[in-house]
C-alpha positions as YAML, in Angstrom:
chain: A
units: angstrom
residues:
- id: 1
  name: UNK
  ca: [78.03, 58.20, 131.42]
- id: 2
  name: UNK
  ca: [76.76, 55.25, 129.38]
- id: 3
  name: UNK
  ca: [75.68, 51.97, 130.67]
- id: 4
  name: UNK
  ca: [78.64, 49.87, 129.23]
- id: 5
  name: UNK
  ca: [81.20, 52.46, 131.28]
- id: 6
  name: UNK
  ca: [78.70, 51.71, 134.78]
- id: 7
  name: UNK
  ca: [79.39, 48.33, 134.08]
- id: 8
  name: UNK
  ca: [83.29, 48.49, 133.68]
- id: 9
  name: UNK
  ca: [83.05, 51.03, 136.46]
- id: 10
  name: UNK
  ca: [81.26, 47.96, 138.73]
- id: 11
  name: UNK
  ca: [82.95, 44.78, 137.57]
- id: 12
  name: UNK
  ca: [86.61, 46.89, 138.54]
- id: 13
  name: UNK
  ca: [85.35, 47.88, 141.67]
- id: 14
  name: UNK
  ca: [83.82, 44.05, 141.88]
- id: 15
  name: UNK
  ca: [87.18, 42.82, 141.06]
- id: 16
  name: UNK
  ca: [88.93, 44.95, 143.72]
- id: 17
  name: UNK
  ca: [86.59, 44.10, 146.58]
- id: 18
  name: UNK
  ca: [87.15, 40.21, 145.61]
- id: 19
  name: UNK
  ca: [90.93, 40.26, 145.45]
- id: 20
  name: UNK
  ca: [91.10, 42.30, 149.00]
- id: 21
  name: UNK
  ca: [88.21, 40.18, 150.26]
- id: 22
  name: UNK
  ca: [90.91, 37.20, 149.20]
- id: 23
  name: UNK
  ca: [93.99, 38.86, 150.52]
- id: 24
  name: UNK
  ca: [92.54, 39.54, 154.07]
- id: 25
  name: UNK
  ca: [91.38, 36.41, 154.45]
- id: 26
  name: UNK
  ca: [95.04, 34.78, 154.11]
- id: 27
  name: UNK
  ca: [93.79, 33.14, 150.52]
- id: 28
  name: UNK
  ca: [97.11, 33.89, 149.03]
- id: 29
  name: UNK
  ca: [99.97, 31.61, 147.95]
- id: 30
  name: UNK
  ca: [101.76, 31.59, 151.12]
- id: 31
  name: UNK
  ca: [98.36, 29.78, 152.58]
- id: 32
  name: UNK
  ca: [97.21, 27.41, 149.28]
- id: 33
  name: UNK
  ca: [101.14, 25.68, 149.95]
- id: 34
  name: UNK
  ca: [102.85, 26.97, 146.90]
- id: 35
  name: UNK
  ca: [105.29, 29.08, 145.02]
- id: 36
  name: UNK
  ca: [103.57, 32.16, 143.90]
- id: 37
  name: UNK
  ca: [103.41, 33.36, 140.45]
- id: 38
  name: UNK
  ca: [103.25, 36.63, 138.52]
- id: 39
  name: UNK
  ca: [99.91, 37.60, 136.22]
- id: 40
  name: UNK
  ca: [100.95, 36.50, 132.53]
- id: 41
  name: UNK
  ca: [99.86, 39.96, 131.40]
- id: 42
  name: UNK
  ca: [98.83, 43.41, 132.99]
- id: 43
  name: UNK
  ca: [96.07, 42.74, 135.64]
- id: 44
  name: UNK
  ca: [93.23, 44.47, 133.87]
- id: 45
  name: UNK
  ca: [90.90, 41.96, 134.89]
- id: 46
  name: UNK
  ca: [87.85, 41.34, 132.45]
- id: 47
  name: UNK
  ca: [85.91, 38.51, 134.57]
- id: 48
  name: UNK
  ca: [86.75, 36.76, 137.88]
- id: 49
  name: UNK
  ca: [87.26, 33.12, 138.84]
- id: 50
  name: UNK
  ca: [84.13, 31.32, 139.60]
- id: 51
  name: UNK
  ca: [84.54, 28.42, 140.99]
- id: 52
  name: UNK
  ca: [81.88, 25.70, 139.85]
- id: 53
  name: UNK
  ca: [80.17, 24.08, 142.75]
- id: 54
  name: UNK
  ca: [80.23, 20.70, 141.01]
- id: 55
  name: UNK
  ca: [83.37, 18.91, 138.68]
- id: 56
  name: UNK
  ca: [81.33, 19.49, 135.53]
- id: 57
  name: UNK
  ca: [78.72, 22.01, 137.02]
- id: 58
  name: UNK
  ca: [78.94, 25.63, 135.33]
- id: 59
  name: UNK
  ca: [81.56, 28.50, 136.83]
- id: 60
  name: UNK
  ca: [84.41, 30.15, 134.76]
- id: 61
  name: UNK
  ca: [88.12, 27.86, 135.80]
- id: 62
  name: UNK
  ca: [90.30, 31.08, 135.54]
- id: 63
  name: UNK
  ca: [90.26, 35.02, 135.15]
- id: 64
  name: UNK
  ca: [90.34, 36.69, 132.17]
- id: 65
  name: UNK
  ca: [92.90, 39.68, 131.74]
- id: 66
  name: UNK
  ca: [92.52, 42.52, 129.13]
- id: 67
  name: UNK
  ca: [94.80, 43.19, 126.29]
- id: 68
  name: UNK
  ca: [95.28, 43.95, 123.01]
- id: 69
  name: UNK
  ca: [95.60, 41.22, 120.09]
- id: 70
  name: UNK
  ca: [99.60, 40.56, 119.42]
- id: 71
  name: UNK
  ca: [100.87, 40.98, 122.65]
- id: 72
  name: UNK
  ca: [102.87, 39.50, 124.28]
- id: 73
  name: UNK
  ca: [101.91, 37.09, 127.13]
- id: 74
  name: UNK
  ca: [104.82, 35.82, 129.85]
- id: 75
  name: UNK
  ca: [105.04, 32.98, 131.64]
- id: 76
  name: UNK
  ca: [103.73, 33.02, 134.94]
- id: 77
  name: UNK
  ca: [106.65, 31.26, 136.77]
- id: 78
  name: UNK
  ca: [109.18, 28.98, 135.88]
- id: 79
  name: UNK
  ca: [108.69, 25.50, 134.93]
- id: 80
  name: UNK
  ca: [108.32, 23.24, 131.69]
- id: 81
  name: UNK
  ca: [105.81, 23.46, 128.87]
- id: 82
  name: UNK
  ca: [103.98, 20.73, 129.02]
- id: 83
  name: UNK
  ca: [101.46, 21.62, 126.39]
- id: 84
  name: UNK
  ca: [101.11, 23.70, 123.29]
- id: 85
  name: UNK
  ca: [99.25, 23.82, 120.61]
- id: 86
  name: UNK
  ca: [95.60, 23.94, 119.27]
- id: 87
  name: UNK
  ca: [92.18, 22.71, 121.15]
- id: 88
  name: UNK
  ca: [88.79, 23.49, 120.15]
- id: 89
  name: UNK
  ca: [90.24, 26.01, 117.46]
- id: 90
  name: UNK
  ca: [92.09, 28.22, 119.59]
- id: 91
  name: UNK
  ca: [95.70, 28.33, 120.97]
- id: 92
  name: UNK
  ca: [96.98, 26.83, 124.63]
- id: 93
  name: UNK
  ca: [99.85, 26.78, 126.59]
- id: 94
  name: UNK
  ca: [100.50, 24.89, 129.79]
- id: 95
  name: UNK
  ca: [103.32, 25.21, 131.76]
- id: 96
  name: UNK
  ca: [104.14, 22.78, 134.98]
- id: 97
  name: UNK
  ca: [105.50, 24.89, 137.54]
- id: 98
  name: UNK
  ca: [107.79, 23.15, 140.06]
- id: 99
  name: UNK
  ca: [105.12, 22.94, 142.66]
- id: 100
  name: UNK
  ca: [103.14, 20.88, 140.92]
- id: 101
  name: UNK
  ca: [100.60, 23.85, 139.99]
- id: 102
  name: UNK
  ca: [99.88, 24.54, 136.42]
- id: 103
  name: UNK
  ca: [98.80, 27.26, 134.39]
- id: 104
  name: UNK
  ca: [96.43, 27.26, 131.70]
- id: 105
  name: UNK
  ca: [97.05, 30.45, 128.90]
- id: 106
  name: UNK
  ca: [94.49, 30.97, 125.59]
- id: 107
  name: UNK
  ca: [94.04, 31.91, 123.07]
- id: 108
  name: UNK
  ca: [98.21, 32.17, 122.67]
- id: 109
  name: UNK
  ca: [100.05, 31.64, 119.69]
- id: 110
  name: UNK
  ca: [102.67, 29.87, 121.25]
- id: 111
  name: UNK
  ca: [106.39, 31.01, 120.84]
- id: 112
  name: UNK
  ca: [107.43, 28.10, 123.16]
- id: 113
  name: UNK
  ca: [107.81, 24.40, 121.98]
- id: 114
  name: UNK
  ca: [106.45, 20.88, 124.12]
- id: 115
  name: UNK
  ca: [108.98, 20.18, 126.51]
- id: 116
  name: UNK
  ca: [110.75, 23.72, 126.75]
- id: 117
  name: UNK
  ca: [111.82, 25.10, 130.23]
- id: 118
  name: UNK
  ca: [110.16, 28.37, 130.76]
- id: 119
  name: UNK
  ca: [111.31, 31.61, 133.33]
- id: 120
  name: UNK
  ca: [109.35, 33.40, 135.38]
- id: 121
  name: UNK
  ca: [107.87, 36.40, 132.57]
- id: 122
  name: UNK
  ca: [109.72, 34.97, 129.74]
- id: 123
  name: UNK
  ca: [107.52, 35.56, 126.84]
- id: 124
  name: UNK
  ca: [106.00, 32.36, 125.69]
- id: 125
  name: UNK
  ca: [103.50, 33.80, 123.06]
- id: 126
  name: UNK
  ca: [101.45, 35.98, 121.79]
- id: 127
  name: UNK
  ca: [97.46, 36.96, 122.24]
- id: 128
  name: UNK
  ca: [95.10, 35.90, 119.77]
- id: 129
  name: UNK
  ca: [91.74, 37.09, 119.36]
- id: 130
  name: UNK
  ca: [90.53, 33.85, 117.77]
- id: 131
  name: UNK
  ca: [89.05, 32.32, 120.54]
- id: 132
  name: UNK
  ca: [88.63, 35.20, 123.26]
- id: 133
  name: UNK
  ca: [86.63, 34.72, 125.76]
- id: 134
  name: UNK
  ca: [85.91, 38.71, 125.28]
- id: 135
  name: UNK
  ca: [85.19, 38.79, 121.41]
- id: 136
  name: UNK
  ca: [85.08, 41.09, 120.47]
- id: 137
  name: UNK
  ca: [87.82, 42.20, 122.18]
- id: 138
  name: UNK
  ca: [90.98, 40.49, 123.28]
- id: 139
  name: UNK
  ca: [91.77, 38.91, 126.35]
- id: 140
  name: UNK
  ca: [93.88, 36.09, 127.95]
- id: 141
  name: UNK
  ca: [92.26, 33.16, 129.99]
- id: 142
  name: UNK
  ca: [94.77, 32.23, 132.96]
- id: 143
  name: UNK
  ca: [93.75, 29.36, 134.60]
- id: 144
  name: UNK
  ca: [95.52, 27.58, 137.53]
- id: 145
  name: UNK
  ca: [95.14, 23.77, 138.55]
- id: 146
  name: UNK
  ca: [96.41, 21.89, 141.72]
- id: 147
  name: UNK
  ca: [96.12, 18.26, 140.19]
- id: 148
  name: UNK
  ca: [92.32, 18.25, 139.06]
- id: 149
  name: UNK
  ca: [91.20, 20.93, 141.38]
- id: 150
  name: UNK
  ca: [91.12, 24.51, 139.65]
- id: 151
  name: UNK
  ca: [92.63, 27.42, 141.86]
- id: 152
  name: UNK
  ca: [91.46, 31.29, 141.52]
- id: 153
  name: UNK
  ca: [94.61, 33.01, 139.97]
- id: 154
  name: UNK
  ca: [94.78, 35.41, 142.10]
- id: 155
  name: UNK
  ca: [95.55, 33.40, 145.44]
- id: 156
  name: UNK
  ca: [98.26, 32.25, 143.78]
- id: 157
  name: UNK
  ca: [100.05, 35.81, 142.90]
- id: 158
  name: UNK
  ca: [103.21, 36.80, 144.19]
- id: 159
  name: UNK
  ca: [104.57, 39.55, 146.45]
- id: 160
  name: UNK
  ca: [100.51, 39.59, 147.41]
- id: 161
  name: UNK
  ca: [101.41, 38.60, 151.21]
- id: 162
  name: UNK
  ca: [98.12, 38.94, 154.39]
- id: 163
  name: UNK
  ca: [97.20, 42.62, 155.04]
- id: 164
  name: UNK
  ca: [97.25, 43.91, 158.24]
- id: 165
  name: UNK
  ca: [94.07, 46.21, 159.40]
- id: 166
  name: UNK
  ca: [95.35, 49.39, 160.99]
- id: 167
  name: UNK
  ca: [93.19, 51.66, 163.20]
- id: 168
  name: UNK
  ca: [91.52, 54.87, 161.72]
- id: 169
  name: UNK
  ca: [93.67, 57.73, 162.98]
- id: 170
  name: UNK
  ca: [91.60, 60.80, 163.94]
...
């Protein structure tokens, strides 16, 4: 087994831990006070949310998700696209859900105009690989804010409700 396929084989297991880490500890949407929302692609999850410990300090605002260039990337919940276009030479989307949360896609060739109401998984573009934070492979930044405060995506996913710990059965 090579090195690159121990580290794959480590950040999924990583990623795992981390989301049931999350899950038990009632970090989901029902707990941050909002509707939940559905992963904008596949959940093959390429590098976690690390939240910075200061506003400008250094961290990573969102969780990248693997995919392939061209496909096709949904929105994460309804609401109204409040952005889309080109910053810093790569394409963004931003949609304004109805609880105030919104979500951050890119690179995305947007398929969706300023202003357009969205639907939960309603395709609003498509990946690019101009831009990835992956080069060079694809991969889709999702990035959630609560007003100025950034929000791991994956407290925020749907149908993702507390766990209950049951007793080993001998």
């Amino acid at each position: 087994m090579t090195i690159f396929a121990f580290r794959v084989r480590g950040l999924l297991a990583l990623a795992a831990a981390s989301f049931l880490v999350g899950v038990a500890l009632g970090s989901p949407a029902s707990a941050v006070g909002q509707d939940p929302l559905d992963p904008p692609l596949p959940l093959h999850i390429a590098a976690l949310f690390d939240r910075p410990e200061s506003e400008w300090g250094p961290g990573h605002r969102g969780v990248d998700l693997w995919a392939d260039q061209g496909d096709e990337v949904g929105a994460p919940g309804d609401g109204v696209v409040t952005f889309a276009g080109v910053i810093a030479g790569r394409g963004v989307i931003v949609v304004l859900h109805p609880s105030g949360l919104r979500s951050t896609l890119e690179p995305v060739m947007a398929s969706v105009r300023l202003g357009e109401s969205v639907s939960r998984g309603q395709p609003v573009g498509t990946l690019e690989l101009t831009g990835s934070h992956c080069a060079p492979r694809a991969c889709l930044h999702w990035g959630v804010r609560r007003g100025d405060e950034y929000l791991d995506p994956l407290d925020v996913l749907r149908g993702f409700g507390p766990i209950r710990l049951l007793p080993l059965r001998k």
